[in-house]
C-alpha positions as CSV (number, residue, x, y, z in Angstrom):
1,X,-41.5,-20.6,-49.0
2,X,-38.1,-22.0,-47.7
3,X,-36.2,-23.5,-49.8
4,X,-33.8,-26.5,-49.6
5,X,-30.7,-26.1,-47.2
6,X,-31.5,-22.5,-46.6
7,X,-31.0,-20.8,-43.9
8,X,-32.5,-18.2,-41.4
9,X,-31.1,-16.5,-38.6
10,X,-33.4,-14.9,-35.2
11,X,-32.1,-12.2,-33.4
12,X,-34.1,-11.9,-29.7
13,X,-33.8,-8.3,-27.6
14,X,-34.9,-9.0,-24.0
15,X,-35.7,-6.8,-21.5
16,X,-34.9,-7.3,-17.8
17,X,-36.4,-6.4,-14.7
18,X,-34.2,-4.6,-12.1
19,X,-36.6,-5.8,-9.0
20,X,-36.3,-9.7,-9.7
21,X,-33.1,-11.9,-10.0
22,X,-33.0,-14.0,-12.3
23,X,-30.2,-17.1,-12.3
24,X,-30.8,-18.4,-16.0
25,X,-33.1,-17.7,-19.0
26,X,-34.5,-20.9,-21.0
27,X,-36.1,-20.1,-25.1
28,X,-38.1,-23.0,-26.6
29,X,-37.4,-22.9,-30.7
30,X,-39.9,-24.5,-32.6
31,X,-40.3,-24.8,-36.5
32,X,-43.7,-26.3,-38.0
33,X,-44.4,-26.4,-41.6
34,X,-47.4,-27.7,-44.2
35,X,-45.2,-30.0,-46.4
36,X,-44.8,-33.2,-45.6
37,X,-41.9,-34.5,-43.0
38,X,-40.6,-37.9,-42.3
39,X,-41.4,-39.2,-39.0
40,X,-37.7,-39.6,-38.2
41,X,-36.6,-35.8,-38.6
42,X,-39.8,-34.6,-36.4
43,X,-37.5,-34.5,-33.6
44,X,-35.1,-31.9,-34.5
45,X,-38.2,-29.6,-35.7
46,X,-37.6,-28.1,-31.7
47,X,-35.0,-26.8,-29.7
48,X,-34.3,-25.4,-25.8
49,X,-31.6,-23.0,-24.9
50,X,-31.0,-22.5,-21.3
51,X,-28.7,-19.8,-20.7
52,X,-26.9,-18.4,-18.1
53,X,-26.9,-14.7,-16.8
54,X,-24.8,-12.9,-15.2
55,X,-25.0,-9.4,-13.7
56,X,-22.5,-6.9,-13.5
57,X,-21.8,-6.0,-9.6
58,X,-22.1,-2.1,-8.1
59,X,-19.2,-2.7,-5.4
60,X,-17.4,0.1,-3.5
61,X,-14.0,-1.3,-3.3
62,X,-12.1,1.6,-0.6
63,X,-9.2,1.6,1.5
64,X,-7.8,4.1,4.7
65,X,-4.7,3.9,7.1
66,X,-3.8,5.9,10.1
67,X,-0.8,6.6,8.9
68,X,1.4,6.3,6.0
69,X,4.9,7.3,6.9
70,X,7.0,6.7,9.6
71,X,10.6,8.0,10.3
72,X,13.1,5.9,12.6
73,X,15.0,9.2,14.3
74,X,19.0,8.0,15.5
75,X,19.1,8.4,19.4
76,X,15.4,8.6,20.3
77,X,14.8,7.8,23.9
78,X,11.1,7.0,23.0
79,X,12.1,4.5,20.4
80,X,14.7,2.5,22.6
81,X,12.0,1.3,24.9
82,X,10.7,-1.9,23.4
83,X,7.6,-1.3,25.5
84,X,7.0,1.9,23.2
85,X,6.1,0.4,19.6
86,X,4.7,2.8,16.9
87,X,0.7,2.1,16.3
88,X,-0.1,0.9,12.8
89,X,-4.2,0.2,11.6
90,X,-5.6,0.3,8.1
91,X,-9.2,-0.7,6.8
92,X,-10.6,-2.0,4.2
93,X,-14.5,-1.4,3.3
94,X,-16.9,-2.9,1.0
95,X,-20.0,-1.4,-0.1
96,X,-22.9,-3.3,-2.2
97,X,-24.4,0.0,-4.5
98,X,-26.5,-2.4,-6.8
99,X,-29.9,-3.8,-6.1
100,X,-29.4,-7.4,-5.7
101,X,-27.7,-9.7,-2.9
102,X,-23.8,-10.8,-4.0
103,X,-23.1,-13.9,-2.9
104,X,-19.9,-15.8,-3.4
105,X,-17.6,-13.1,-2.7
106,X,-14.3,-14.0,-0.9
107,X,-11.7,-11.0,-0.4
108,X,-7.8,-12.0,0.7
109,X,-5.9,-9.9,2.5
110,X,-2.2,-10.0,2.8
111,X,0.4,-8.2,5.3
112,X,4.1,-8.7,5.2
113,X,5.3,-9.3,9.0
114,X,8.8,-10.6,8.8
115,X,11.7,-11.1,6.5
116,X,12.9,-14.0,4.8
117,X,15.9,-13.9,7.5
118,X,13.3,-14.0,10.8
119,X,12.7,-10.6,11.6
120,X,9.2,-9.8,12.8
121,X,8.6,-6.0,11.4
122,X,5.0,-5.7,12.1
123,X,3.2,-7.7,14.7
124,X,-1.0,-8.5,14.0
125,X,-2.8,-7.9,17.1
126,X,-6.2,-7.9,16.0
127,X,-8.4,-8.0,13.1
128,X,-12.3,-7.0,13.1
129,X,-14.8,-7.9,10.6
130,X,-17.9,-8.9,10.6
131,X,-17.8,-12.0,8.4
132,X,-15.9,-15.5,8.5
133,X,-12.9,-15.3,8.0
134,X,-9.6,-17.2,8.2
135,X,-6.0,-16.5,9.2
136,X,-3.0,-17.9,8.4
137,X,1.2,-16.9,9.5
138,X,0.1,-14.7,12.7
139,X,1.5,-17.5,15.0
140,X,4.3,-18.0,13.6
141,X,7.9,-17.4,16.3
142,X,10.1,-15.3,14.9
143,X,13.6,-14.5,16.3
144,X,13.6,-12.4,19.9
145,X,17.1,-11.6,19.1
146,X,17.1,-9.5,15.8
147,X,20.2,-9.6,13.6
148,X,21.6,-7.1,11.0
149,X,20.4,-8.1,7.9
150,X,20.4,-6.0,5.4
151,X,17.7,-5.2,3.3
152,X,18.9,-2.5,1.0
153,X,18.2,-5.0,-2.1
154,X,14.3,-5.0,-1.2
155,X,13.1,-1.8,-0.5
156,X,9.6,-2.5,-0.9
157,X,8.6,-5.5,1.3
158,X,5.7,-8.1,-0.6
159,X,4.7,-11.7,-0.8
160,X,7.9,-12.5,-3.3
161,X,10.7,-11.3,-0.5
162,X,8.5,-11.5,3.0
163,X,6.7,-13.7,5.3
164,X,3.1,-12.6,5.1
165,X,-0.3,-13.3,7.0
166,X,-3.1,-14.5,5.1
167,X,-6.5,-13.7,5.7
168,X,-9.1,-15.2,3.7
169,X,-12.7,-14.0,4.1
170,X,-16.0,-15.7,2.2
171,X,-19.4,-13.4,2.4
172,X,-22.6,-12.4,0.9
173,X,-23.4,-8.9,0.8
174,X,-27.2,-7.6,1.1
175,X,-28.2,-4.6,-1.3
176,X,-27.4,-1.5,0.7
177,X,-25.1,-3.3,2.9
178,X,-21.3,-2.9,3.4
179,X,-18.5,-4.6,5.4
180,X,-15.3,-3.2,6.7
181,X,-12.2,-5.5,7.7
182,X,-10.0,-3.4,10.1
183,X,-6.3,-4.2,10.9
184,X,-4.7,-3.3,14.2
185,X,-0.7,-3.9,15.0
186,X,2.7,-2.3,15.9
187,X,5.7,-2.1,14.3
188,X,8.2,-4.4,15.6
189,X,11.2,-1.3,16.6
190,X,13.7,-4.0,18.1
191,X,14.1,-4.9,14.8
192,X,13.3,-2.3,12.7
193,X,16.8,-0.1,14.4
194,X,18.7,-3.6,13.9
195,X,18.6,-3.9,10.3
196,X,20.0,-2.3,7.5
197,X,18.0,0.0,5.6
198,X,17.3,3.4,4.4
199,X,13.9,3.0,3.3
200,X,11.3,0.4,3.9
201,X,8.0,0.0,2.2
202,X,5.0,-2.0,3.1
203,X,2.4,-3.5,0.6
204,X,-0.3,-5.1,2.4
205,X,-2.9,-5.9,-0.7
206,X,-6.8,-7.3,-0.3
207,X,-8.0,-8.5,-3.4
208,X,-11.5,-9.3,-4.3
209,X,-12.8,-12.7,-5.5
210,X,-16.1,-14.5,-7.0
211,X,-17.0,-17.9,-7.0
212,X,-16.8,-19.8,-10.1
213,X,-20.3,-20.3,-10.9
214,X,-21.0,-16.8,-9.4
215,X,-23.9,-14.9,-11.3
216,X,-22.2,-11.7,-10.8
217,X,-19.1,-10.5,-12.2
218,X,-16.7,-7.6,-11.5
219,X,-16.5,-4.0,-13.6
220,X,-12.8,-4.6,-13.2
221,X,-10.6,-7.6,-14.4
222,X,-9.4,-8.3,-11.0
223,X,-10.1,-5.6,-8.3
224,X,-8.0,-5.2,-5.7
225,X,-6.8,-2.5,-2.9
226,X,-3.3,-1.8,-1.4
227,X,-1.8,0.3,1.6
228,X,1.4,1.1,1.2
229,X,3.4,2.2,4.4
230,X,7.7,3.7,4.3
231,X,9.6,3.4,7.1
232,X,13.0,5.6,6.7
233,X,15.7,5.7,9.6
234,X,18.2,8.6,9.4
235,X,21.6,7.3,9.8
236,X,23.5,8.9,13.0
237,X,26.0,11.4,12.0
238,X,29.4,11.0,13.8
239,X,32.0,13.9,13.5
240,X,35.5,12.4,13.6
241,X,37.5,14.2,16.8
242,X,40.1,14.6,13.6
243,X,37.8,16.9,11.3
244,X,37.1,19.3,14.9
245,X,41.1,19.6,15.0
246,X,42.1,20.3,11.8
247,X,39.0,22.5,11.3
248,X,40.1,24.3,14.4
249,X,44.0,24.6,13.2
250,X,42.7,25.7,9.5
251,X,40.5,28.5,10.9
252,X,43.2,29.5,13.5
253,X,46.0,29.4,10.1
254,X,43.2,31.4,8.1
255,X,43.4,34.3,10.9
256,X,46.5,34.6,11.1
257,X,47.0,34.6,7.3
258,X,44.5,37.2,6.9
259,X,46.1,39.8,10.1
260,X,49.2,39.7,8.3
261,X,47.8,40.6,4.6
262,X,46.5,43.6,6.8
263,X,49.9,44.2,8.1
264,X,51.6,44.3,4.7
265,X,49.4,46.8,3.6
266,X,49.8,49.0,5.9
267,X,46.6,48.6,7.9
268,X,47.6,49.3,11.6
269,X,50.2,51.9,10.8
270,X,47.3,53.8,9.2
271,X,45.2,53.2,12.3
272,X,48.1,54.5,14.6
273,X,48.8,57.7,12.5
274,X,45.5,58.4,13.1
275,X,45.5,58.4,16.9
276,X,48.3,60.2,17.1
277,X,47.0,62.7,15.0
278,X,43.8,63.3,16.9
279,X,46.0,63.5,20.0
280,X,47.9,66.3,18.9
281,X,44.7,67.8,17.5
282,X,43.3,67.6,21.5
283,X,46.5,68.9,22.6
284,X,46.3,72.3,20.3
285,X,42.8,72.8,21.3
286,X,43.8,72.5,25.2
287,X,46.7,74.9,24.3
């Protein structure tokens, strides 16, 4: 018996397989009863849902670099040969855990090259992956003639103080598969002695991407990756020729102060009564 404008409420647990994909699920709703129903509110007796599902991705988001530190020493032969630039690579690997394809994926990659003022810091030779990709900034002509500008303000280069390289990258990933997108360059010395700095960080940053009708969605918010790489020069110590003389006079002063607090206090007197004692001593023994 159901009663007039009463209401009554379903609650459906489904169960899904883990071997077949399923885009959507569609429930057909349909309410018969024995009383009698005008032929005009029939029609709203069924209902079908279609609903979208989604499926939470397995993805191994990792990162590596061949090196993460660098230190610009003052009055390195090796460094003031422009022919000689410091290697820099870094990868970054995707791995598809779960048991279905992702598609729609799109990861963007970005490396700071230059600063606002023109100065290449890190030159893009090559870039390996396996998927298609775009790139965007590596072409760009910097300044051959670096100038001193200072970037004591910034010490950690990124998209909001530098001129970066975009890489954009759209794939679908197989279950078991995994993609890695490796970065080869050089740091850019000419420059790198020429400005002003004491420390200099590097954020290059690949973040991860679905489409928006994607079927799959991430464990985190918005997952992304970044290698950070710090440059630090050591600033070249000059002794003024004015220190070396007056350190020289001071020690000289500092002696002679100290021979004549010995000669106040009777120092070498002592030292002489005593030779001439042990000489008389000899000469009674001779005797």
């Amino acid at each position: 018996f159901f009663r007039a404008r009463a209401k009554v409420a379903f609650r459906l647990d489904f169960e899904f397989s883990k071997t077949v994909f399923l885009p959507s699920l569609e429930i057909c709703l349909t309410a018969n009863s024995e009383s009698e129903e005008l032929e005009g509110t029939r029609e709203d007796n069924s209902v079908l849902l279609k609903l979208p599902l989604k499926y939470e991705t397995d993805l191994l988001f990792t990162r590596s670099s061949s090196q993460n530190y660098y230190e610009i020493m003052p009055n390195n032969s090796l460094e003031t040969d422009d022919s000689v630039r410091p290697p820099f690579n870094c990868t970054f690997k995707l791995q598809n855990l779960g048991l279905f394809p992702v598609d729609g994926l799109v990861i963007r990659i970005t490396v700071p090259v230059a600063t606002r003022g023109g100065n290449r810091l890190l030159q893009l030779l090559d870039f390996e992956e396996t998927t298609t990709c775009t790139i965007g900034g590596n072409s760009t002509d910097y300044r051959r003639t670096p100038s001193d500008e200072d970037l004591g303000r910034h010490p950690q280069l990124n998209h909001s103080n530098a001129d970066m390289i975009m890489i954009e990258c759209s794939m679908t990933l197989a279950a078991g598969e995994e993609v890695n997108f490796r970065l080869h360059g050089h740091l850019w010395m000419k420059s790198l002695r020429a400005l002003k700095f004491k420390s200099l960080r590097f954020v290059i940053n690949a973040a991860l991407q679905r489409g928006f009708r994607s079927a799959f969605v991430f464990r985190e918010e918005e997952p992304s990756r970044q290698i950070t790489f710090e440059i630090s020069k050591l600033e070249e110590s000059h002794i003024p020729i004015w220190i070396i003389i007056g350190s020289t006079l001071g020690g000289l002063l500092l002696l002679a102060l100290l021979v004549l607090a010995l000669w106040k206090l009777g120092f070498f007197k002592s030292a002489s009564r005593k030779r001439d004692s042990a000489q008389d001593q000899n000469s009674k023994d001779v005797d």
